[in-house]
N, CA, C and O atoms as CSV, one atom per row, in Angstrom:
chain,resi,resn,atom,element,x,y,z
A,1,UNK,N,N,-6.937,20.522,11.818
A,1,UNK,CA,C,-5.570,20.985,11.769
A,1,UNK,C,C,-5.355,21.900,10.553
A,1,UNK,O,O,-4.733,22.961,10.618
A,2,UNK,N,N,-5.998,21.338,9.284
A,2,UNK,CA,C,-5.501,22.387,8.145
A,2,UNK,C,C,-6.385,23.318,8.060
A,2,UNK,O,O,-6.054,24.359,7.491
A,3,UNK,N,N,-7.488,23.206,8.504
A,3,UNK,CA,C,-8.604,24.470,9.027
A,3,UNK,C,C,-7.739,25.597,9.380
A,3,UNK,O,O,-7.405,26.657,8.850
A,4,UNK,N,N,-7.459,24.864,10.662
A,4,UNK,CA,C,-6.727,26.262,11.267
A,4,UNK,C,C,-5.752,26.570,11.147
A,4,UNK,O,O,-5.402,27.398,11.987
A,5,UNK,N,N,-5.007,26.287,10.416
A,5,UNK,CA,C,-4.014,26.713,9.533
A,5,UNK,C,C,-4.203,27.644,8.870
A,5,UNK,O,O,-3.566,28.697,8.887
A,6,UNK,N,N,-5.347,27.285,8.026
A,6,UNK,CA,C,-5.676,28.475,7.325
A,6,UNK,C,C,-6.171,29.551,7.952
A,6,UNK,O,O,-5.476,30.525,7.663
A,7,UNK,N,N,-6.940,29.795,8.586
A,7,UNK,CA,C,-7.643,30.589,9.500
A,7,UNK,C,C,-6.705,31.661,10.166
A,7,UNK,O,O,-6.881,32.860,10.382
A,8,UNK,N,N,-5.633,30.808,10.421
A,8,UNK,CA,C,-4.105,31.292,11.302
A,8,UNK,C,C,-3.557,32.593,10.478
A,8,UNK,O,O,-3.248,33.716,10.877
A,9,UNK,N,N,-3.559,31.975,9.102
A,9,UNK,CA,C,-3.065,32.522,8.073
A,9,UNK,C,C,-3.879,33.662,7.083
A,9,UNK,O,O,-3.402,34.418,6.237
A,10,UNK,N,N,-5.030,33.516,7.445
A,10,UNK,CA,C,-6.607,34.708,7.002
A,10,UNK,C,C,-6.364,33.887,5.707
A,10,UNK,O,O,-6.025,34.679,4.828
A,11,UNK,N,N,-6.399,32.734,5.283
A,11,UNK,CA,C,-6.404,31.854,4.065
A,11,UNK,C,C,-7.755,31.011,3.767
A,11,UNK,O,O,-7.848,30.199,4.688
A,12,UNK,N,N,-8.777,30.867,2.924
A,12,UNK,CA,C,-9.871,30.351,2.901
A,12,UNK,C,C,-9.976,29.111,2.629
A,12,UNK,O,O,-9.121,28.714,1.838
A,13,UNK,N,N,-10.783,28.270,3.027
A,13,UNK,CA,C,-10.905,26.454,3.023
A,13,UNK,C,C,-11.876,26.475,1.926
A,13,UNK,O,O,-13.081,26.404,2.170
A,14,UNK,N,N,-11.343,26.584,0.522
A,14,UNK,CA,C,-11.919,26.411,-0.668
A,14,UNK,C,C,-12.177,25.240,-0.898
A,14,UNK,O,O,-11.586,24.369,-0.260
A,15,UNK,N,N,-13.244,24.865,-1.991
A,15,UNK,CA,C,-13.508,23.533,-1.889
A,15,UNK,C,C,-12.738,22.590,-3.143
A,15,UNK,O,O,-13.148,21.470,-3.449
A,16,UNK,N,N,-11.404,23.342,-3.883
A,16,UNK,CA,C,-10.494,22.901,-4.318
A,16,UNK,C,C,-9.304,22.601,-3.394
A,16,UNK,O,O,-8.346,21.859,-3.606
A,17,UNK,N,N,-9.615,23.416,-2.228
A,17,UNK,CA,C,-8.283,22.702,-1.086
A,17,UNK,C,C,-8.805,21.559,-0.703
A,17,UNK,O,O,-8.065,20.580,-0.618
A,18,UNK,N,N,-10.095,21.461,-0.416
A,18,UNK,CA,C,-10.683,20.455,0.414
A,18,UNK,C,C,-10.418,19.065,-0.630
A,18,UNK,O,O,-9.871,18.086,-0.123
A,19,UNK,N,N,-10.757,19.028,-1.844
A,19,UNK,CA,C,-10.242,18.235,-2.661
A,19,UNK,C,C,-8.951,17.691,-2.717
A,19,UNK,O,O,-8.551,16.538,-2.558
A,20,UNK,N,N,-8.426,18.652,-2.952
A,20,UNK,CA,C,-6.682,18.007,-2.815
A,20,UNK,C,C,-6.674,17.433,-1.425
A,20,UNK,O,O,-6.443,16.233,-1.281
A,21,UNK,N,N,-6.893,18.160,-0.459
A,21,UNK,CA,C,-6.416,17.292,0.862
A,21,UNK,C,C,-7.272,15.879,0.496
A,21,UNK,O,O,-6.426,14.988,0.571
A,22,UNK,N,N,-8.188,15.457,0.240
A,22,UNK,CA,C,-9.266,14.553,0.673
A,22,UNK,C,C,-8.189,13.603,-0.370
A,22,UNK,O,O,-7.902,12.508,0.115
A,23,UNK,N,N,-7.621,13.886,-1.635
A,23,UNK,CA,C,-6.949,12.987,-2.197
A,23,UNK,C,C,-5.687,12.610,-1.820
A,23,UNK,O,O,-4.998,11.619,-2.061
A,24,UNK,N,N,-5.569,13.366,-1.333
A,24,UNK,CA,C,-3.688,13.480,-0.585
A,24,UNK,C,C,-4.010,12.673,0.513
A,24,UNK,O,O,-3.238,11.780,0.861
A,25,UNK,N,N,-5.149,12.904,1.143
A,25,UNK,CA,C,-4.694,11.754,2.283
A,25,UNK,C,C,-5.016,9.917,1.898
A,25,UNK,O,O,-4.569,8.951,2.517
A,26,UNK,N,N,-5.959,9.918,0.640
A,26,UNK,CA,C,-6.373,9.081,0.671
A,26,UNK,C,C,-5.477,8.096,0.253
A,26,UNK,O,O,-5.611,6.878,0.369
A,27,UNK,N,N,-4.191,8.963,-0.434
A,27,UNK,CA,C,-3.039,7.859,-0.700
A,27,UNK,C,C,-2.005,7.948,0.010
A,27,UNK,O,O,-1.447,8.871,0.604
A,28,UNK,N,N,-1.693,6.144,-0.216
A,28,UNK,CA,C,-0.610,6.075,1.011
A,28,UNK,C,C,0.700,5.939,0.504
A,28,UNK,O,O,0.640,5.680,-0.698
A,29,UNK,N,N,1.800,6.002,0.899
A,29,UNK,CA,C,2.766,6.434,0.351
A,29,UNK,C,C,3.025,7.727,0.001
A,29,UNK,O,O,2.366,8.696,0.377
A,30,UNK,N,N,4.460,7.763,-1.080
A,30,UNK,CA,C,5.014,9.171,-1.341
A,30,UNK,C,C,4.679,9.554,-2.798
A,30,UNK,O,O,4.850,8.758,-3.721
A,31,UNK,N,N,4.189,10.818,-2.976
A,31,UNK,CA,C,3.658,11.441,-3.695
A,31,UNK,C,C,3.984,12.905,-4.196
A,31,UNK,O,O,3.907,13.897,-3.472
A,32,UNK,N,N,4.440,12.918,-5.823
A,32,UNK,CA,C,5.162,13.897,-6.330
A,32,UNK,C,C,4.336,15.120,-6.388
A,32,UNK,O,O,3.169,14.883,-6.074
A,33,UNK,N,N,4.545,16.218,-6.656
A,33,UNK,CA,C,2.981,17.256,-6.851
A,33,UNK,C,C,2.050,16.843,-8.247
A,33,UNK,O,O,0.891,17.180,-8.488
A,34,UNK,N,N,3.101,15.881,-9.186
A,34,UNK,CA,C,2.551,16.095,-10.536
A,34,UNK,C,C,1.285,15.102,-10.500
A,34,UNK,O,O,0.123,15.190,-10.898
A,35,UNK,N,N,2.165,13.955,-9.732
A,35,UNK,CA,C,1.286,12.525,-9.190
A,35,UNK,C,C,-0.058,12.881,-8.691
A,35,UNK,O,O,-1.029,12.265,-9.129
A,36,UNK,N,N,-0.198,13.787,-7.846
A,36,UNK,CA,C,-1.062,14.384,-7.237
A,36,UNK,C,C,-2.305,15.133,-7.587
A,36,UNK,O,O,-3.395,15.004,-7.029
A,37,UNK,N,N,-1.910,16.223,-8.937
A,37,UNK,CA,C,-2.435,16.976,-9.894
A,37,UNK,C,C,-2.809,15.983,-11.058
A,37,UNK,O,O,-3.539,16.435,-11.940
A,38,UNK,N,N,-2.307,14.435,-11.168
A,38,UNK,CA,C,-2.724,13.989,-11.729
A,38,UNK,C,C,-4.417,12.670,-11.000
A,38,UNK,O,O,-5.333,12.051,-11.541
A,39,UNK,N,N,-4.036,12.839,-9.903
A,39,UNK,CA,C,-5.071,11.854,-9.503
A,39,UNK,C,C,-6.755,13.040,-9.039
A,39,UNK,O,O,-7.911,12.652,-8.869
A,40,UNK,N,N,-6.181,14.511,-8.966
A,40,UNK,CA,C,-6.920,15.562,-8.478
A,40,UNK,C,C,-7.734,15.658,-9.738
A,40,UNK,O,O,-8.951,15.497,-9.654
A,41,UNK,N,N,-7.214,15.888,-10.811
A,41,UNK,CA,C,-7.845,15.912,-11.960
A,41,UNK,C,C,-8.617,15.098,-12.017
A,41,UNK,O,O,-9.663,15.623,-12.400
A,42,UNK,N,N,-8.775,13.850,-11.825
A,42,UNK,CA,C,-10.016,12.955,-12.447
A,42,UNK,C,C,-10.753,13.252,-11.444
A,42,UNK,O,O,-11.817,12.642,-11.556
A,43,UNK,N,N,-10.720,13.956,-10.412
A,43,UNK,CA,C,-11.842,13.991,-8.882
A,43,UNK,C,C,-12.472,15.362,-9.785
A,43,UNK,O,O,-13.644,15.172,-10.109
A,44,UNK,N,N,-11.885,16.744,-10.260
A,44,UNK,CA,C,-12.052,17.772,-10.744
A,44,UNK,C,C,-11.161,18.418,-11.775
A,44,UNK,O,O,-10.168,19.066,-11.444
A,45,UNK,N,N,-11.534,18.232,-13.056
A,45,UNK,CA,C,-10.188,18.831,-13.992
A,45,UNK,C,C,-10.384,20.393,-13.992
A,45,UNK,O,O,-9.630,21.135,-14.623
A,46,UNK,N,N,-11.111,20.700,-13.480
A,46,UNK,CA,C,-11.098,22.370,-12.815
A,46,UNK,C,C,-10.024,23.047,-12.232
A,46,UNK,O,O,-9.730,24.235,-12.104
A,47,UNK,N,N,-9.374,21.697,-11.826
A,47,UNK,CA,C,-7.944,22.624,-10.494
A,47,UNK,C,C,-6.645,22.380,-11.751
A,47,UNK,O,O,-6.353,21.586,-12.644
A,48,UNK,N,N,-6.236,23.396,-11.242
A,48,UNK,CA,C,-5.217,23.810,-11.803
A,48,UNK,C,C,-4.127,23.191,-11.371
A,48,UNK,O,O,-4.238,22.764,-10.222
A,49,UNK,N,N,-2.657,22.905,-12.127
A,49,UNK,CA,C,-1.577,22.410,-11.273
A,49,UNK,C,C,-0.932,23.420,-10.465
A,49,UNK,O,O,-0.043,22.976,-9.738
A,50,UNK,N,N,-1.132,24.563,-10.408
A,50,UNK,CA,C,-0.729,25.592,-9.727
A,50,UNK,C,C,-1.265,25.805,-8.436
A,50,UNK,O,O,-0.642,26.335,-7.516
A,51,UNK,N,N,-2.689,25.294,-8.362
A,51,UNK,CA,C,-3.241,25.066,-7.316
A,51,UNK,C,C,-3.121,24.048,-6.568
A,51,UNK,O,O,-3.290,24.336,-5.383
A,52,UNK,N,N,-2.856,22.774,-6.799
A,52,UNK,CA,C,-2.251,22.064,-6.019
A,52,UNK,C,C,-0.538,21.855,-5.619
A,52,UNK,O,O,-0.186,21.293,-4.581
A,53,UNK,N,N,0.125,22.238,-6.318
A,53,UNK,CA,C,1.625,23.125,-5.708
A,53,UNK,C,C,1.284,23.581,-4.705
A,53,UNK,O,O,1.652,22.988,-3.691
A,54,UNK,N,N,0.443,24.820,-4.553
A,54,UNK,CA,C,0.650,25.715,-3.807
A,54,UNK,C,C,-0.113,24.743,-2.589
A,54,UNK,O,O,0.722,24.407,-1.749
A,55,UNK,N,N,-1.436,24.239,-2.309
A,55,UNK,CA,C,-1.818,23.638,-1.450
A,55,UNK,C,C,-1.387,22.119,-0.605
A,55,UNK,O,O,-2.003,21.506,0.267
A,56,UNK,N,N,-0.105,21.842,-1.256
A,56,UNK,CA,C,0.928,20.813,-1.355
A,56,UNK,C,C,2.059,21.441,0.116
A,56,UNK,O,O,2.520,20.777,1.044
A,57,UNK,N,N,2.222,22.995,-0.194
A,57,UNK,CA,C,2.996,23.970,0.244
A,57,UNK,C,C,2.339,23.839,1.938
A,57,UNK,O,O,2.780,23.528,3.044
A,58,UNK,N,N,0.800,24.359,1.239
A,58,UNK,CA,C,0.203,24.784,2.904
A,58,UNK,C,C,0.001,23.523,3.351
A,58,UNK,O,O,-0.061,23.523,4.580
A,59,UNK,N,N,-0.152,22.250,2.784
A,59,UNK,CA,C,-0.057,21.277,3.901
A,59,UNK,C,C,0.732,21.009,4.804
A,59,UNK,O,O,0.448,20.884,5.996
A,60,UNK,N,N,2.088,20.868,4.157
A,60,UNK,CA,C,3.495,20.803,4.246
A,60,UNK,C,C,3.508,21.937,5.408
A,60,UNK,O,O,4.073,21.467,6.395
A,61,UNK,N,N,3.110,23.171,5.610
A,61,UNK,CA,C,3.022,24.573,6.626
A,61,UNK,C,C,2.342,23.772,8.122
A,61,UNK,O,O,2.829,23.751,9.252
A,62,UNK,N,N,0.878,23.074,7.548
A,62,UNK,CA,C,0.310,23.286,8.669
A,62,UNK,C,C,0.342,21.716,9.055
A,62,UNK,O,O,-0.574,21.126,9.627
A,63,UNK,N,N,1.681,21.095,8.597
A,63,UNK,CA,C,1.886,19.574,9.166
A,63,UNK,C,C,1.011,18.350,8.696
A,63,UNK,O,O,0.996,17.374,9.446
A,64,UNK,N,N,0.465,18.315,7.826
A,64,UNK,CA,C,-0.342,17.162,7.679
A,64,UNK,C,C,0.344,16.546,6.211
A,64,UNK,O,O,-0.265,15.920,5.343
A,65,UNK,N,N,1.246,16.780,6.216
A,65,UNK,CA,C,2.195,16.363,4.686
A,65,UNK,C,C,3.557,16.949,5.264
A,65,UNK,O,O,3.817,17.995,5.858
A,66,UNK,N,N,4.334,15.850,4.852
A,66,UNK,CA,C,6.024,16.156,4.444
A,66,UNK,C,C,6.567,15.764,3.749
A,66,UNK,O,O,6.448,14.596,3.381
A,67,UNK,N,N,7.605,16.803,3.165
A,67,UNK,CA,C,8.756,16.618,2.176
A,67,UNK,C,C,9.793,15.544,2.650
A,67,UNK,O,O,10.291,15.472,3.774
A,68,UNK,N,N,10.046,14.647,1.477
A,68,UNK,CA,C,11.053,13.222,1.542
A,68,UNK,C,C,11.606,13.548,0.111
A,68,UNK,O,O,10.996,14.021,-0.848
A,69,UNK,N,N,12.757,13.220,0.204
A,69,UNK,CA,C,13.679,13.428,-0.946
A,69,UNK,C,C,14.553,11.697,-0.649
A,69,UNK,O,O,15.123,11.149,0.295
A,70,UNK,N,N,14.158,11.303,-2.302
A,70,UNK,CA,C,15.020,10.274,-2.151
A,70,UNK,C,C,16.445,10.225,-3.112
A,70,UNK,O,O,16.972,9.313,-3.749
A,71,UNK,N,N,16.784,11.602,-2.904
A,71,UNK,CA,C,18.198,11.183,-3.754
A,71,UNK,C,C,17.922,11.707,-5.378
A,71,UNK,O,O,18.848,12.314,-5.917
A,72,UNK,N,N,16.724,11.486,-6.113
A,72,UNK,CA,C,16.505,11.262,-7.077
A,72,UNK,C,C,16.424,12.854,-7.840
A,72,UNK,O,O,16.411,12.834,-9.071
A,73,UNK,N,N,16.379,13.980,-7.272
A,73,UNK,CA,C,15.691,15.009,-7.680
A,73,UNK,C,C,14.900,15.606,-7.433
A,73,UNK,O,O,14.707,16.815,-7.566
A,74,UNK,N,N,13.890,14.216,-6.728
A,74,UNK,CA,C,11.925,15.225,-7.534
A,74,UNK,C,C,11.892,14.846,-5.898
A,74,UNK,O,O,12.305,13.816,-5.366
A,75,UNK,N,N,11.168,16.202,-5.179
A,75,UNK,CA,C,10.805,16.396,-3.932
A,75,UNK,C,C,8.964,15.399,-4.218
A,75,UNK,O,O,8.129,15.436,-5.121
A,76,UNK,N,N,9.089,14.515,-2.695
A,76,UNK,CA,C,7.657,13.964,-2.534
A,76,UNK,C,C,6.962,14.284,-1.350
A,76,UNK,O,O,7.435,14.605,-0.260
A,77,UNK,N,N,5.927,14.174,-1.648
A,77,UNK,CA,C,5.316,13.896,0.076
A,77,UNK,C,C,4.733,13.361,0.610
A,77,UNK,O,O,4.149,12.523,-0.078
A,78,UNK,N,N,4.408,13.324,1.954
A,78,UNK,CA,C,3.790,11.918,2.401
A,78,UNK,C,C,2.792,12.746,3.470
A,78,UNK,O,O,2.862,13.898,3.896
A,79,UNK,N,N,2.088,11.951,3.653
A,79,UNK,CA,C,1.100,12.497,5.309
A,79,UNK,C,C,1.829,11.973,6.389
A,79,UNK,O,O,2.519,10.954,6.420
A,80,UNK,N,N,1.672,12.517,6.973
A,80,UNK,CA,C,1.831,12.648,8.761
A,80,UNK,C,C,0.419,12.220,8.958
A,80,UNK,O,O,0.519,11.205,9.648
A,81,UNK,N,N,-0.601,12.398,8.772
A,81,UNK,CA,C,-2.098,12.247,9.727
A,81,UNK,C,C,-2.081,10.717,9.705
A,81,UNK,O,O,-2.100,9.872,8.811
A,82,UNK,N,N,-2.021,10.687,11.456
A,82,UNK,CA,C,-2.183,9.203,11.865
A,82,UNK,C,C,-0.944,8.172,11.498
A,82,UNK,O,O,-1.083,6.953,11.597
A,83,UNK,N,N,0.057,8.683,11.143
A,83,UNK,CA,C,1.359,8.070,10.942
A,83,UNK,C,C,2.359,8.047,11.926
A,83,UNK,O,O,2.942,9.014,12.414
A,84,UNK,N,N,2.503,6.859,12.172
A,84,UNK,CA,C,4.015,7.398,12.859
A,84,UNK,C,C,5.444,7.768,12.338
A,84,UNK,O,O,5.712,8.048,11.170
A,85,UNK,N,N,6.108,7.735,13.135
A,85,UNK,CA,C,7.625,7.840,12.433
A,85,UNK,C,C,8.100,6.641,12.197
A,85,UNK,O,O,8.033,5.561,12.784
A,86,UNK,N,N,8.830,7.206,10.764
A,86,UNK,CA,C,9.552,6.163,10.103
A,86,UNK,C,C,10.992,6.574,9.260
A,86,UNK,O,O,11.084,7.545,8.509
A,87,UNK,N,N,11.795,5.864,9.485
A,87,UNK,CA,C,12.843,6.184,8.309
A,87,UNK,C,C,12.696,5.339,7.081
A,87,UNK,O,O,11.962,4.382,6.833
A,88,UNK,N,N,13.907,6.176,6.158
A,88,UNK,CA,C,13.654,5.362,4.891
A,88,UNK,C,C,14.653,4.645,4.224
A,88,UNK,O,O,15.495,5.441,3.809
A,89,UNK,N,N,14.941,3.432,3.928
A,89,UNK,CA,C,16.084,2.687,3.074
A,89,UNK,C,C,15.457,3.093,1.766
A,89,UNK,O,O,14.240,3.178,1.604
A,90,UNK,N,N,16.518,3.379,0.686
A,90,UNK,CA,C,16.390,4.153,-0.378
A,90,UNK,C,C,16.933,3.220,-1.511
A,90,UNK,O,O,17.753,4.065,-1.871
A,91,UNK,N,N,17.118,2.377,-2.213
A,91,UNK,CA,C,18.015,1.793,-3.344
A,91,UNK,C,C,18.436,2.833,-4.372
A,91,UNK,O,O,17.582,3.471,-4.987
A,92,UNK,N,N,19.704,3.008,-4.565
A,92,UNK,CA,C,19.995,4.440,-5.546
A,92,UNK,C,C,20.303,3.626,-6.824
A,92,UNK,O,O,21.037,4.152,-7.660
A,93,UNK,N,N,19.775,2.304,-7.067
A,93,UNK,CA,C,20.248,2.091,-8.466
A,93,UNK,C,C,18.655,1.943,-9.124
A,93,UNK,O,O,18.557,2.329,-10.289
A,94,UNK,N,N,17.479,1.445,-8.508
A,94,UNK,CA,C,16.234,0.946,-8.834
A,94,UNK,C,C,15.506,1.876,-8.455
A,94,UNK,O,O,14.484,1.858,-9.140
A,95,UNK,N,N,15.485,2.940,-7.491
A,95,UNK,CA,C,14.839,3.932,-6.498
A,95,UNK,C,C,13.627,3.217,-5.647
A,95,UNK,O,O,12.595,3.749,-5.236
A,96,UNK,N,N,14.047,1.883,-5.509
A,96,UNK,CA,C,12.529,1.327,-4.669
A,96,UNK,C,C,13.086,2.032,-3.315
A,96,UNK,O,O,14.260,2.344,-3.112
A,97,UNK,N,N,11.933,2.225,-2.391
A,97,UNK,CA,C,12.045,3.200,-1.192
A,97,UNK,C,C,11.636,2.077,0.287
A,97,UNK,O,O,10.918,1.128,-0.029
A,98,UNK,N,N,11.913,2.125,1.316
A,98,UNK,CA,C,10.998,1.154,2.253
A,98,UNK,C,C,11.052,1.963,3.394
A,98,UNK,O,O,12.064,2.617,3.643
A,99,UNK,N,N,9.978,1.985,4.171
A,99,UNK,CA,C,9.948,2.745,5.526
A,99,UNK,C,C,9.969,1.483,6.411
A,99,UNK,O,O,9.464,0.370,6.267
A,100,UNK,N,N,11.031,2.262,7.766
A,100,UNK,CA,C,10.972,1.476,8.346
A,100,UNK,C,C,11.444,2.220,9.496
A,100,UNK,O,O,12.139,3.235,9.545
A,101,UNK,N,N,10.612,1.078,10.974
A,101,UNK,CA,C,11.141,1.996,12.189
A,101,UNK,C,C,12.189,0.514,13.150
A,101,UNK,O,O,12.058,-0.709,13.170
A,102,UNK,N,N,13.178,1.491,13.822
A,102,UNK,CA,C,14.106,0.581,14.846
A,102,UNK,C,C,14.123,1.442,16.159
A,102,UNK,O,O,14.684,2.493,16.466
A,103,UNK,N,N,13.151,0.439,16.914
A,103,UNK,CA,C,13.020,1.267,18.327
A,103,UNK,C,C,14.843,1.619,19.078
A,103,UNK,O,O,15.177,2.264,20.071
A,104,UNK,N,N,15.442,1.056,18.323
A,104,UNK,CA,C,17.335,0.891,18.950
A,104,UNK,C,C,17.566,2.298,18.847
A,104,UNK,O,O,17.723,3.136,19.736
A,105,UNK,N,N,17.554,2.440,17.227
A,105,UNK,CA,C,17.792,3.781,16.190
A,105,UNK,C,C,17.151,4.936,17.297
A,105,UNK,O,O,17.812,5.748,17.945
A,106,UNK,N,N,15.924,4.788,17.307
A,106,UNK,CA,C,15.365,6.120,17.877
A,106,UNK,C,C,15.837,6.573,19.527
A,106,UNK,O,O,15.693,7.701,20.000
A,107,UNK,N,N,16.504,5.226,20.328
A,107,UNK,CA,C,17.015,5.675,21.667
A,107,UNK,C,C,18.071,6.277,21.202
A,107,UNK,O,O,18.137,7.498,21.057
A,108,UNK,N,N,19.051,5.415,20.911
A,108,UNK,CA,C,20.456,6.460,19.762
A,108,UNK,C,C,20.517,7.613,20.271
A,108,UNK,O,O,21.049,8.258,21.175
A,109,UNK,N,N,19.509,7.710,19.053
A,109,UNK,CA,C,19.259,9.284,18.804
A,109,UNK,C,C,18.931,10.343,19.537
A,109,UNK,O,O,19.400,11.480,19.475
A,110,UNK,N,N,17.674,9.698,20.594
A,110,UNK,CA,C,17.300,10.589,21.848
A,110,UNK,C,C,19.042,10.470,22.703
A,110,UNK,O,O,19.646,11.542,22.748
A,111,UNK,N,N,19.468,9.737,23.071
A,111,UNK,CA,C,20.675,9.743,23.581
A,111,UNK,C,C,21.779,10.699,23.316
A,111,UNK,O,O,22.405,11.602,23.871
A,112,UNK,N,N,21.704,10.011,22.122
A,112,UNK,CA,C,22.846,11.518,21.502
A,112,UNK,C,C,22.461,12.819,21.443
A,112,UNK,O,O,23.174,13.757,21.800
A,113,UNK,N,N,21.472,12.903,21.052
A,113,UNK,CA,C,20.727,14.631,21.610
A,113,UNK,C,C,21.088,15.047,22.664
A,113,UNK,O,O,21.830,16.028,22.726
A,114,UNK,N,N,20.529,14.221,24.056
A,114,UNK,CA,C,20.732,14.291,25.592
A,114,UNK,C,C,22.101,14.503,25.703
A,114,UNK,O,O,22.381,15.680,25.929
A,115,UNK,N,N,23.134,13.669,25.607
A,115,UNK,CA,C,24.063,14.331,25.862
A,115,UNK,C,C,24.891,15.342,25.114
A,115,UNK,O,O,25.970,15.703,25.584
A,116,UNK,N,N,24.493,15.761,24.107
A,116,UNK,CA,C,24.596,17.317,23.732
A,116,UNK,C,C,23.935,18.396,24.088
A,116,UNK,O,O,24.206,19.553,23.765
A,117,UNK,N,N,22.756,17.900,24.992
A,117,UNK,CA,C,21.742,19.234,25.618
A,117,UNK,C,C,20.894,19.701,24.998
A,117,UNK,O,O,20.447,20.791,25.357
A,118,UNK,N,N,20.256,18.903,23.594
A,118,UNK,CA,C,19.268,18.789,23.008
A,118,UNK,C,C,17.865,18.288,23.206
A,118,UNK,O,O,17.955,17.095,23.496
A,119,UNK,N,N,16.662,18.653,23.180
A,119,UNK,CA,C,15.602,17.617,23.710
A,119,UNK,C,C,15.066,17.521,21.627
A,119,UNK,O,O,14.698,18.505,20.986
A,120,UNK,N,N,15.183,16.266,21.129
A,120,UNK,CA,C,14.832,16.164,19.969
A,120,UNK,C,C,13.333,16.791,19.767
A,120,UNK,O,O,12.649,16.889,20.786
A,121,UNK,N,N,12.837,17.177,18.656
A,121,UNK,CA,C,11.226,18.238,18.460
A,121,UNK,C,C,11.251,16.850,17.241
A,121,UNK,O,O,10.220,16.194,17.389
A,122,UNK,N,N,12.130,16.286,16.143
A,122,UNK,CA,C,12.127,15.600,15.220
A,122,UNK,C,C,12.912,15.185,14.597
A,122,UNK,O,O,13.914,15.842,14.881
A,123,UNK,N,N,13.250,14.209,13.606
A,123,UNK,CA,C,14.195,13.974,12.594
A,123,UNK,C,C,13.835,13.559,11.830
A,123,UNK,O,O,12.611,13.425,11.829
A,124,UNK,N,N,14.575,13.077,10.691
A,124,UNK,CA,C,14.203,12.653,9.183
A,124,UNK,C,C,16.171,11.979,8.913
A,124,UNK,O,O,17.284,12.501,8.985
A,125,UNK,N,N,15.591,10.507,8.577
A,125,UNK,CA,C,16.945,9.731,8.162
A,125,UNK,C,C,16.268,8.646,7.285
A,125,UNK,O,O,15.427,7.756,7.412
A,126,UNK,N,N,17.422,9.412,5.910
A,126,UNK,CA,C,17.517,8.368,4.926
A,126,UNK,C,C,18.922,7.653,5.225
A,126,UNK,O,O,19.880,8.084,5.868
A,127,UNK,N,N,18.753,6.432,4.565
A,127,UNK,CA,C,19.710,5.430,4.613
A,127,UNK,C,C,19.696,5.410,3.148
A,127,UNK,O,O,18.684,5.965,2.720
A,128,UNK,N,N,20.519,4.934,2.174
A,128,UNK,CA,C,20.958,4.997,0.515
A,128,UNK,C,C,21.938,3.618,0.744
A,128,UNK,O,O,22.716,3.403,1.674
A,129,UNK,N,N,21.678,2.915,-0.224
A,129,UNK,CA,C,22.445,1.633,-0.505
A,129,UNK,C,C,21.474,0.758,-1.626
A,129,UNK,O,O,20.330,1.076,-1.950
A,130,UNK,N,N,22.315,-0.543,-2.176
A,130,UNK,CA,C,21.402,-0.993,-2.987
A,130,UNK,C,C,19.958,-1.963,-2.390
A,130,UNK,O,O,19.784,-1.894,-1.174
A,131,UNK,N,N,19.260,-2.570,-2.947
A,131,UNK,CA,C,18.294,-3.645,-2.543
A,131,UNK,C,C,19.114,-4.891,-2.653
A,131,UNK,O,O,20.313,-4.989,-2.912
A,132,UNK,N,N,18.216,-5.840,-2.401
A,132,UNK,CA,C,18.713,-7.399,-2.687
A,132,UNK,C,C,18.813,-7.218,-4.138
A,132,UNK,O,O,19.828,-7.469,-4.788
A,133,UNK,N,N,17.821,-6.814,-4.565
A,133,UNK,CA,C,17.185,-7.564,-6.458
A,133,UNK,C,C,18.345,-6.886,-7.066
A,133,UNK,O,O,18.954,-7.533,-7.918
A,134,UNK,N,N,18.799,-5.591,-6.757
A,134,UNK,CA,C,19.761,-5.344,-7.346
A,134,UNK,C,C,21.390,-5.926,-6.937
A,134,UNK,O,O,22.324,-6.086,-7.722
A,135,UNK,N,N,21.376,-6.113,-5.820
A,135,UNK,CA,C,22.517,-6.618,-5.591
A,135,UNK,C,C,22.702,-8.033,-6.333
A,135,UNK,O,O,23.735,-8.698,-6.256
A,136,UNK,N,N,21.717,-8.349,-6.961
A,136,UNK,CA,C,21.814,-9.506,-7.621
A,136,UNK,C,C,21.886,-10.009,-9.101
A,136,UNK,O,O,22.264,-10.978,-9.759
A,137,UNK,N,N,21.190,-8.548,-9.261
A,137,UNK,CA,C,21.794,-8.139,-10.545
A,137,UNK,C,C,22.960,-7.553,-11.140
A,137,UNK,O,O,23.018,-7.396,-12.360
């Protein structure tokens, strides 16, 4: 997939892209660019943080990474490869994050599309509220 992405794009499969992807996928969860440039570095302190920005970018292009924003500021990302869909409960006082899927949620949604004359391609839904731990604090 990110092959031909690049290929698509006359963009070359350097073996500093190949790095970043190989680390990007290997973690699970959401992941800042800095987070990223920081775990890339101990694989190769050769790459630059500029270089993984930008290859952060073309993942994000050719689908094998997406942008999640939790409220907080700092854009993250996550893989798509071999994931399904999920939404996210967000705590805006602690920023703990949880994915989660509701087969209910997703008819909803196809529903409400349908009868607006939409066929859904995707979505992305955050939910924002506190956790327990904080509600208890």
């Amino acid at each position: 997939m990110f092959q031909e992405y690049l290929a698509k794009n006359q963009l070359k499969l350097t073996p500093q892209r190949m790095c970043i992807l190989d680390v990007f996928l290997r973690y699970r969860g959401h992941m800042a660019s800095e987070e990223l440039y920081e775990q890339v570095k101990k694989r190769d302190p050769h790459i630059g943080q500029a270089t993984v920005y930008r290859t952060l970018k073309l993942l994000s292009g050719s689908g094998l990474a997406k942008e999640v924003h939790f409220g907080d500021g700092l854009t993250r990302y996550e893989s798509t490869y071999g994931e399904e869909h999920h939404d996210h409960l967000i705590c805006e006082r602690c920023g703990k994050n949880m994915e989660v899927v509701d087969p209910r949620i997703e008819a909803l949604q196809e529903e409400l599309a349908a009868r607006h004359g939409f066929s859904l391609t995707s979505h992305r839904m955050y939910l924002y509220g506190l956790c327990e731990e904080c509600r208890k604090g």
